[in-house]
C-alpha positions in Angstrom: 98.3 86.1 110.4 100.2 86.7 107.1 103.5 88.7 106.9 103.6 91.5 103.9 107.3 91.3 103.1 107.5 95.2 101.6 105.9 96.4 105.5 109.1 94.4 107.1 111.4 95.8 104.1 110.1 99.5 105.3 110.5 98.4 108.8 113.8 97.3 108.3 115.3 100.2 106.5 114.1 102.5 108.9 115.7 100.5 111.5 119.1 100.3 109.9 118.9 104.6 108.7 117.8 105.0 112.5 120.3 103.2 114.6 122.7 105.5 116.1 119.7 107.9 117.3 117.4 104.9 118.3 120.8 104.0 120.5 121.0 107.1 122.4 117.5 107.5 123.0 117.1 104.2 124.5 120.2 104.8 126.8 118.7 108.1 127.9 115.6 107.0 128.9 117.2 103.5 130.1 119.5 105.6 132.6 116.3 107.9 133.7 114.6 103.9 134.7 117.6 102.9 136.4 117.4 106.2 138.8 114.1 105.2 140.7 113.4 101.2 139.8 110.8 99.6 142.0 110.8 103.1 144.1 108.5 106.1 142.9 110.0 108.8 140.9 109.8 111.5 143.9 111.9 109.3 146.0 114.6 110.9 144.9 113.5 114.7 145.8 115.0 116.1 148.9 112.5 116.3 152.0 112.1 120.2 151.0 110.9 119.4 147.3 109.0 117.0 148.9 106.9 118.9 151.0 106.4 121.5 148.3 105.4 118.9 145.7 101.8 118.1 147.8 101.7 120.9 150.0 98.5 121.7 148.5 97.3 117.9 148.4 94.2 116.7 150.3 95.2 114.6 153.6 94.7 111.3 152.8 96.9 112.0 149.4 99.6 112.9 151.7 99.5 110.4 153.7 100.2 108.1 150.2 102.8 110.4 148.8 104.5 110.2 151.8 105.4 106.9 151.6 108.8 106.3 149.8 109.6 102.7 149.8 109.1 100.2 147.6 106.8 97.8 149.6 104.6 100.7 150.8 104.4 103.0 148.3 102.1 104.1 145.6 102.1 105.9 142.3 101.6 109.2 141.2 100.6 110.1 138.3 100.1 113.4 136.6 97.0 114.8 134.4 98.4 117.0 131.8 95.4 118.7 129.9 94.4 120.6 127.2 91.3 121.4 128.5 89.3 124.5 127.3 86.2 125.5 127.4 85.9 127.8 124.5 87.3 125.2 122.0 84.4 122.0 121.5 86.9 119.3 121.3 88.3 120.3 124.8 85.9 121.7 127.0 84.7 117.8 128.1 87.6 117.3 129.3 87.0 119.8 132.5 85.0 116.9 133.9 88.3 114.0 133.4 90.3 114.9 136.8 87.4 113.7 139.1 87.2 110.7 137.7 90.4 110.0 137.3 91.4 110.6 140.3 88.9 108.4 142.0 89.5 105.8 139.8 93.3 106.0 141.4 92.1 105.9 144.9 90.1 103.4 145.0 93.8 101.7 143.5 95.6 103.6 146.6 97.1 105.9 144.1 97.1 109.5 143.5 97.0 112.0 140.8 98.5 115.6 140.6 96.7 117.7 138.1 100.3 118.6 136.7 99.7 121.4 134.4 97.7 121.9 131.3 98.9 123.0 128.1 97.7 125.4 125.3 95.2 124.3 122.8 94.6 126.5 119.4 91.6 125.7 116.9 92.6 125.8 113.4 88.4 126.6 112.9 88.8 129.3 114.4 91.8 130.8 113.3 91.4 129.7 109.4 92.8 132.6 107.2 93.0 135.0 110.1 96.7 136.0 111.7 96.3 133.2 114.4 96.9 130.2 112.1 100.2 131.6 111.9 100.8 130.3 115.5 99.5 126.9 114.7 102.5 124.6 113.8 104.4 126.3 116.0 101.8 125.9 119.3 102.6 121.9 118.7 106.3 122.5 120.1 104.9 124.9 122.5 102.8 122.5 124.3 105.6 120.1 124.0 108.0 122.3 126.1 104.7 123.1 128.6 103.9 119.7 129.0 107.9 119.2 129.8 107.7 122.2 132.2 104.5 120.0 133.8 106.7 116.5 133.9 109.8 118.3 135.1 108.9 118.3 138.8 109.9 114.5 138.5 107.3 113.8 141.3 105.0 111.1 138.7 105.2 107.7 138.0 103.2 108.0 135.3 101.3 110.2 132.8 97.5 110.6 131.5 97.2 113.1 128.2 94.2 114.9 128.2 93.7 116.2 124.6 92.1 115.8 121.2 93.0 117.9 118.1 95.6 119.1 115.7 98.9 120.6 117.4 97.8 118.8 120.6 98.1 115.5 120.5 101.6 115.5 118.4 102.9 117.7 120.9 101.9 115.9 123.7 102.8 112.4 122.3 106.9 114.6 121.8 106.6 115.3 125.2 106.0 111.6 126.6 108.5 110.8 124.6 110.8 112.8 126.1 109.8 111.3 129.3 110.0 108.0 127.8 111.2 106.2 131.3 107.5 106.8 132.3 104.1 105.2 130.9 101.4 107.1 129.5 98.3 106.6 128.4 96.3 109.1 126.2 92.4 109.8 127.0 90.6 111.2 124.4 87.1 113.2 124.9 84.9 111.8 121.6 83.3 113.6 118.2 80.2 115.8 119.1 76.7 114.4 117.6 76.2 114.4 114.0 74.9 117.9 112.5 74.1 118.6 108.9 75.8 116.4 106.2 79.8 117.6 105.5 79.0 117.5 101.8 76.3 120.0 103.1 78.6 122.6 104.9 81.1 122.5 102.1 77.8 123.1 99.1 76.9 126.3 101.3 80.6 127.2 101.8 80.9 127.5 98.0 78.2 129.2 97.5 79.0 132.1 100.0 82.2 132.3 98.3 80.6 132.6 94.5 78.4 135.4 96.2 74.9 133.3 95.9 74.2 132.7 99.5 74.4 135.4 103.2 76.8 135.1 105.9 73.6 134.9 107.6 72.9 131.5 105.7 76.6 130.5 105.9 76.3 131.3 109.6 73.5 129.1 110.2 75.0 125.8 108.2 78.2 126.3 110.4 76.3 126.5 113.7 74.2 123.4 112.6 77.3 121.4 112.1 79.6 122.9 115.0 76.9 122.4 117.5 78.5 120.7 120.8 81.0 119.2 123.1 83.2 116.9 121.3 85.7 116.6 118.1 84.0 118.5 114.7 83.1 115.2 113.0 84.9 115.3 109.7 88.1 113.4 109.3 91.0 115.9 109.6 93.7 116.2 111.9 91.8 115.8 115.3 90.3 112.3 114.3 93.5 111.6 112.2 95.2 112.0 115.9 92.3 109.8 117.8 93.1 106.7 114.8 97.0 107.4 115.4 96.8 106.8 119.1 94.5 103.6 119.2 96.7 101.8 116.2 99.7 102.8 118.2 98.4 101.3 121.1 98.3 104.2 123.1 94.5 104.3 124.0 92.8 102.2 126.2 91.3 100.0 123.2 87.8 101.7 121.1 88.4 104.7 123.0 88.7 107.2 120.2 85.0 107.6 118.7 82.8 107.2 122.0 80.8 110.4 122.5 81.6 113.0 125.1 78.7 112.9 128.5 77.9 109.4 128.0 78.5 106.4 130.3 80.7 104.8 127.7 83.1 107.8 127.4 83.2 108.0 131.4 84.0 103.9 131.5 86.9 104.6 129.4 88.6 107.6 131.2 88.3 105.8 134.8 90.1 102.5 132.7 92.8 104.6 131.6 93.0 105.5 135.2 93.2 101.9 136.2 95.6 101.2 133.7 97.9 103.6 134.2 98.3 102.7 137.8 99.2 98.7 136.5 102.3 99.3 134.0 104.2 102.1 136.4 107.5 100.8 137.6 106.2 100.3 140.8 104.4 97.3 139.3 105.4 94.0 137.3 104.1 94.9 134.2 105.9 97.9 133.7 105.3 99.7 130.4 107.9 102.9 129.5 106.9 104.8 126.5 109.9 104.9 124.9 110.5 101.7 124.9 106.5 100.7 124.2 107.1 102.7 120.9 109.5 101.7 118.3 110.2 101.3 114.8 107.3 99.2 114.0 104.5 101.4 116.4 105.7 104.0 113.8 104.9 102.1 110.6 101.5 100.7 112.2 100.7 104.8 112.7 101.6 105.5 109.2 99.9 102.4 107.7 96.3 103.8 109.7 96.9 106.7 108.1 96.9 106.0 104.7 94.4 103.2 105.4 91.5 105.5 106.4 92.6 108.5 104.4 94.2 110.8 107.5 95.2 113.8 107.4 98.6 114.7 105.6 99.2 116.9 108.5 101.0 113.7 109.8 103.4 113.9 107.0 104.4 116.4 109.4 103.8 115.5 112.9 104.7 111.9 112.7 108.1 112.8 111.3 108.5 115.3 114.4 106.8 112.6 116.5 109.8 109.4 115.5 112.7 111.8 115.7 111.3 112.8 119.6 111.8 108.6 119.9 115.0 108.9 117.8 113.5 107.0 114.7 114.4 108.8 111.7 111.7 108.7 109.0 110.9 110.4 105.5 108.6 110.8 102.6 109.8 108.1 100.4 108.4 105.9 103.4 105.1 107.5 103.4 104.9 106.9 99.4 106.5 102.9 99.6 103.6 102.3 102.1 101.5 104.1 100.2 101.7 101.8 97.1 100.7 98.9 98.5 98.7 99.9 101.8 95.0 100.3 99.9 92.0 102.6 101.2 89.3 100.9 103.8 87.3 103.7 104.3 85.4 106.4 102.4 84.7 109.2 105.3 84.5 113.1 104.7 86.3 114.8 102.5 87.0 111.5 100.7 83.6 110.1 101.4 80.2 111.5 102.5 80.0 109.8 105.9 81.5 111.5 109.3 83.1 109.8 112.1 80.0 108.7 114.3 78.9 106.9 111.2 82.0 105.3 110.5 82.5 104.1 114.3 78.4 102.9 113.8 80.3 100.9 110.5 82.7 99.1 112.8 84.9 101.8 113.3 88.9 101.4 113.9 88.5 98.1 115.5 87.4 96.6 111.6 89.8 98.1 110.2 92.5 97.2 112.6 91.2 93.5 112.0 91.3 93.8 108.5 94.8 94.9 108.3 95.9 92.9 111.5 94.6 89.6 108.9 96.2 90.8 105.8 99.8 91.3 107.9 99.7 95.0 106.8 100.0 96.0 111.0 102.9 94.9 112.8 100.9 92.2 115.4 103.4 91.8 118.0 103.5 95.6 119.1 104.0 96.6 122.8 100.4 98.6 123.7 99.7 100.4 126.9 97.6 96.8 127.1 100.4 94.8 126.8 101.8 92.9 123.9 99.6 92.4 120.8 97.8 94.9 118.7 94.7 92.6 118.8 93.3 94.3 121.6 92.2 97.4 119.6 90.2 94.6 116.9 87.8 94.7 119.8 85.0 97.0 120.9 84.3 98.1 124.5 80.4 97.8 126.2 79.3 97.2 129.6 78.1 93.5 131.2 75.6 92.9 132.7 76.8 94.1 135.5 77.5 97.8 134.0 81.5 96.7 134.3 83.4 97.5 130.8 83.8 94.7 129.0 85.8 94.0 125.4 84.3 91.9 122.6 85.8 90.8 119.4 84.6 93.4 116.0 82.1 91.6 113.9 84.0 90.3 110.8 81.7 92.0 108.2 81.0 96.0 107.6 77.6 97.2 108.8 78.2 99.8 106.0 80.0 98.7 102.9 80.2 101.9 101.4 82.1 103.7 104.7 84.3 100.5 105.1 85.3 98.0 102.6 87.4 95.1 103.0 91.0 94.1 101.5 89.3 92.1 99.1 87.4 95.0 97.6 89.6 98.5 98.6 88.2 101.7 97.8 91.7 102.0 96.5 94.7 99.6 95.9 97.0 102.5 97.3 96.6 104.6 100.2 96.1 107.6 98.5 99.3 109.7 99.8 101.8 110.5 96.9 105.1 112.2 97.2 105.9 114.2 94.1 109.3 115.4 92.8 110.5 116.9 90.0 112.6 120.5 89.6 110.2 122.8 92.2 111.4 119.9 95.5 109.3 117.6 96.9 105.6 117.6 98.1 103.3 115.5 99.2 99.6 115.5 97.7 96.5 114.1 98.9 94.5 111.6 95.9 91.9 110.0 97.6 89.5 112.4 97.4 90.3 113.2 93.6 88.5 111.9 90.3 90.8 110.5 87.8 90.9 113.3 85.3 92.1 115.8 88.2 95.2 113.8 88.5 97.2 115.4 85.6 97.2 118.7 85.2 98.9 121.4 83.2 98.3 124.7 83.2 99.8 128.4 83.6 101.3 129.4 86.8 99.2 132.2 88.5 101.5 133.4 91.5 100.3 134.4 95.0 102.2 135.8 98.3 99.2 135.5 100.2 95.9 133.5 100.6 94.1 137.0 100.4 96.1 137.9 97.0 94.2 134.8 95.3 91.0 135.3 97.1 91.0 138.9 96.0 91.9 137.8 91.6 88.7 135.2 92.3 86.7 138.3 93.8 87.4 140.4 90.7 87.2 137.9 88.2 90.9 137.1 87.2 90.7 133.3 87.7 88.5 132.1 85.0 90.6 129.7 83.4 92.6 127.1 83.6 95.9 127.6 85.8 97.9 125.9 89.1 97.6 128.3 92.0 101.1 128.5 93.3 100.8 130.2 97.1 104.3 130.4 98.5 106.1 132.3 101.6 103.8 129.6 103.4 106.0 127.9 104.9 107.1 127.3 108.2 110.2 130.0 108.3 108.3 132.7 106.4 105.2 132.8 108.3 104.3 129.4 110.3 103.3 127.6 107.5 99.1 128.0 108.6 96.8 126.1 106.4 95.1 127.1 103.6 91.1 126.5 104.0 90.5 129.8 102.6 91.2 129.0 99.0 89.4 125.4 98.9 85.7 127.1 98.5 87.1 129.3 95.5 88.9 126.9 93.7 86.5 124.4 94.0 84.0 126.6 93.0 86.0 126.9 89.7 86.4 123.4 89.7 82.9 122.7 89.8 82.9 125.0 86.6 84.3 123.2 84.4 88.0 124.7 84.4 91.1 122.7 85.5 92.7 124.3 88.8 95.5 123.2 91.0 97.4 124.4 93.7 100.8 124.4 94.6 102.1 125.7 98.0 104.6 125.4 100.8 101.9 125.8 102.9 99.3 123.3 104.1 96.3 122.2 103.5 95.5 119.3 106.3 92.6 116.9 106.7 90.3 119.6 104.8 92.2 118.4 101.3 89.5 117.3 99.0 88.5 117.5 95.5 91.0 119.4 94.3 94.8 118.6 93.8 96.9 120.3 96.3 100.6 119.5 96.1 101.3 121.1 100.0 104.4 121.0 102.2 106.6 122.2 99.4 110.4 121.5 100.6 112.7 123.5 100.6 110.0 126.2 101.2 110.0 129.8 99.1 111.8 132.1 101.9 115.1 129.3 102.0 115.3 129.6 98.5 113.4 126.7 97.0 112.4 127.0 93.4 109.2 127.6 94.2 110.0 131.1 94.7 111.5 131.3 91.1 108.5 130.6 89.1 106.8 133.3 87.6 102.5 133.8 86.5 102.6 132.1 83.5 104.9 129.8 83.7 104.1 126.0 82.8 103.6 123.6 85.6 102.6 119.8 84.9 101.3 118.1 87.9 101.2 114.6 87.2 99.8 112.7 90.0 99.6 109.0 88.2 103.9 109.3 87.4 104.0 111.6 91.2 105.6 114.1 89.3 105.6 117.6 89.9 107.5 119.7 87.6 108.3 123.3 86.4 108.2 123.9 82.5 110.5 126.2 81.9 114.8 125.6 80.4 116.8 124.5 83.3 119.5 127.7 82.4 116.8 130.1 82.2 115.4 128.7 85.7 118.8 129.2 87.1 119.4 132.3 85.9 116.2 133.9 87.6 117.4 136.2 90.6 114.8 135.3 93.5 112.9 139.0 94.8 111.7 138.5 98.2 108.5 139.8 99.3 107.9 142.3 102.2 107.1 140.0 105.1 106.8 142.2 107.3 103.1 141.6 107.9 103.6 138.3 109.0 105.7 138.8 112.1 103.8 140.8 114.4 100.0 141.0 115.6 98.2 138.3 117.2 101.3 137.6 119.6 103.5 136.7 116.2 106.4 138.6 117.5 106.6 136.2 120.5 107.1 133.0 118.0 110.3 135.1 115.7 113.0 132.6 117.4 110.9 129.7 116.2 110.9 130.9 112.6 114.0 132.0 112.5 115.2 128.3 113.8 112.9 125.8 112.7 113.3 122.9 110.5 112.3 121.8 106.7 108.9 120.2 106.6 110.4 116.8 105.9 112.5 117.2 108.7 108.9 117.4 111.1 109.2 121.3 111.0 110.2 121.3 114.6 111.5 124.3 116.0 114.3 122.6 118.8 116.6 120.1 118.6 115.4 116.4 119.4 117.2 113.2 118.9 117.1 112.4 116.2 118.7 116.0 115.2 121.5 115.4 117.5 
């Protein structure tokens, strides 16, 4: 395979910014090994913590977790889940703990349902109070899947969970349990409903006032219709791609459909798995030190390969710093330039996940960058060494056993995945922009070229409602940039802003040139039109975003990655900032519980986390 020499420089200067935090997180989790080598982790309880640890367990569990040595003993491992059954993406996994806990027995191993964790739909809670809780429920299921670990009874750890907030926080969480393996088992997208191009035509036209909610309704049932992950490519399947290129699922696990034999195969092999890399074995596998510098550059790489989510400009930051790698956005924008686009799926393509997987899914594209030497190869996996197990596809023998079979070289669909030779794009389609308003990150493979420079008049918003109310009466008939600030994640949680995409491409689609700046986010719904999100430093700790004024001039060029503030630099300066009343914002919908975290948390570049991790330290 070939070697691209800018992925090694990237690689390399991340290694070099990151060395003194790499250092003490390897020592920390080093010493945590060292306590309870080739003896399982609740060796070292006292008989009292003992007993209370499986008082509860069935017999013939006891009888296993009773045995301490290293010649008789076997390991425990814990289920954390985010299982729910109100939101579709979780509710399959209600059915996982069986399974997996037979699959351990027949190994003479056990499993401890440890705890489960909080999971938080942003569907749901789009422009409503909730979404204020939604960056901030990625920490919290961090600390409660710490609180589930901190019983120090496991050997190991299976992660039960699927979409936004859930996944990152788990994946910080394992992390900080880095002396153990983990594995993550996902739960599959639901069946394909009605076309996403679809959804998003009726969307628009509730919001220009020429359809019913009842007709709205009806297009949202038909493509939100059952178990499994909604089928676009946002966060959640952004987070399924992220843990098969970092080697964290068992390999092709990420698009298999909820309830089928397939999906069951796969959660019982994670099982299995598990059980063989604990440090009761000889092929032990710790997280922490599975996942390095070059896991972390593989995961960004995916990302901007198959057009994920720029939530990850985000959660990946927070999700390195938990393993004491220190990345930024310049690093996201180097890879950017020379990482190119393999796949055109919804919202920068018409096709959904299930079609892409049908395509040749993540193990073609894996293969495709594997050949080009755009992946790091020689990656530790929860498989074992090489990153060429996930070029490979899971089916059953015969014999109904689960089997692994190389990807067919070629795309079944051409126009959902295209091949180095012919990129959809030659970049990955993730630009930071800078210029006298901070830095921001913007989304371009969705856009059409002349949507990538824009200047226009600043029209100012405190509020997703404030611009959603000017489009209801008519204000926004022109050209301008939308700039919605007091978005971010100290002024109110920094939510995302699927409100405003209907309405502005709705004046998009008539002819006038919109934009939209914001410290606020947009996620894996960012489309058609150009959203410079994330905005650091955000409006509330005095970023000049919180200077500019309706009217002002803003040039958003995305071709230079420029984003820039027309107006004299003295006169800019000499603006006295007016804080809004946010007052609104900090109570309702449990929002008072989560003032620590705003008051504390961190810049968006910094992974917006709301605690110190070590990368902070």
């Amino acid at each position: 395979m070939n070697r691209h020499e800018q992925l090694w420089q990237v690689t390399d200067r991340i290694k070099k910014r990151s060395t003194e935090t790499r250092a003490r997180y390897i020592k920390r989790i080093d010493g945590a090994v060292k306590e309870s080598r080739d003896r399982p982790r609740r060796s070292g309880l006292g008989c009292t913590n003992l007993a209370h640890g499986y008082a509860a367990a069935p017999s013939a569990d006891k009888i296993r977790l009773r045995q301490l040595e290293p010649n008789g003993a076997s390991a425990n491992i814990a289920i954390v889940s985010a299982y729910n059954e109100m939101l579709s993406a979780h509710q399959p996994l209600g059915d996982y703990p069986p399974l997996i806990k037979k699959a351990l027995a027949e190994r003479q191993c056990t499993a401890q349902f440890a705890g489960g964790v909080p999971a938080m739909c942003d569907g749901v809670t789009q422009g409503m109070p909730g979404m204020e809780l939604s960056l901030f429920s990625r920490d919290v299921i961090a600390m409660s899947s710490a609180i589930a670990l901190s019983h120090d009874m496991f050997d190991g750890a299976l992660y039960l969970g699927v979409c936004d907030k859930i996944v990152p926080g788990l994946l910080m969480s394992a992390l900080s349990f880095g002396h153990m393996p983990a594995i993550f088992v996902p739960a599959g997208p639901m069946p394909s409903g009605i076309s996403n191009n679809e959804k998003a035509r009726v969307r628009q036209l509730f919001a220009e006032g020429k359809v019913t909610e009842a007709v709205l309704l009806e297009s949202e049932e038909a493509s939100y219709h059952s178990p499994g992950t909604c089928t676009f490519y946002g966060t959640a399947n952004s987070n399924q791609m992220l843990m098969e290129i970092m080697g964290l699922h068992i390999p092709g696990a990420a698009f298999i459909q909820p309830g089928t034999e397939l999906r069951d195969a796969l959660t019982s092999a994670a099982a299995v798995r598990i059980s063989e890399i604990t440090g009761l074995t000889s092929s032990f596998q710790p997280l922490g030190r599975m996942i390095d510098e070059r896991s972390i550059v593989n995961a960004i790489v995916g990302l901007l390969a198959t057009g994920g989510s720029t939530n990850h400009t985000l959660h990946l930051v927070a999700i390195a710093r938990a393993a004491g790698i220190v990345i930024n956005w310049d690093d996201f924008a180097e890879l950017s330039s020379f990482v190119p686009l393999l796949t055109r799926i919804y919202p920068n393509g018409e096709a959904d996940v299930n079609q892409f997987h049908q395509a040749g899914g993540l193990a073609l594209v894996i293969s495709e960058l594997l050949e080009a030497g755009l992946l790091h190869a020689d990656v530790e996996t929860v498989m074992g060494q090489g990153l060429d197990h996930y070029a490979q596809q899971p089916t059953f023998n015969s014999k109904q056993l689960l089997k692994w079979h190389p990807v067919a070289a070629d795309s079944r669909d051409p126009a959902i995945i295209s091949t180095m030779n012919a990129p959809f794009s030659e970049d990955g389609g993730l630009k930071l922009l800078t210029g006298n308003l901070g830095r921001a990150v913007v989304k371009t493979s969705a856009l059409k070229e002349p949507d990538r420079v824009i200047e226009a008049p600043a029209e100012v918003f405190h509020s997703q409602q404030q611009l959603l109310d000017a489009f209801e009466q008519g204000m926004l008939e022109k050209n301008f940039i939308a700039v919605v600030r007091y978005q971010g994640p100290k002024a109110n949680g920094m939510p995302e802003l699927h409100s405003l995409t209907p309405v502005l491409g709705a004046l998009q689609d008539k002819g006038y040139q919109v934009a939209l700046v914001t410290d606020g986010r947009m996620s894996g719904a960012s489309g058609k039109v150009p959203a410079a999100i994330h905005m650091t430093p955000e409006s509330l700790a005095g970023g000049a975003l919180a200077r500019v004024q309706s009217g002002d001039l803003i040039r958003m060029d995305l071709m230079k990655a420029t984003l820039n503030l027309l107006v004299d630099e003295q006169e800019l300066a000499d603006r006295t900032i007016t804080y809004p009343d946010l007052s609104e914002n900090q109570s309702g919908c449990g929002r008072e519980l989560f003032s620590t975290l705003r008051q504390q948390v961190g810049g968006a570049e910094q992974g917006a986390c709301s605690f110190g991790i070590e990368a902070d330290t």
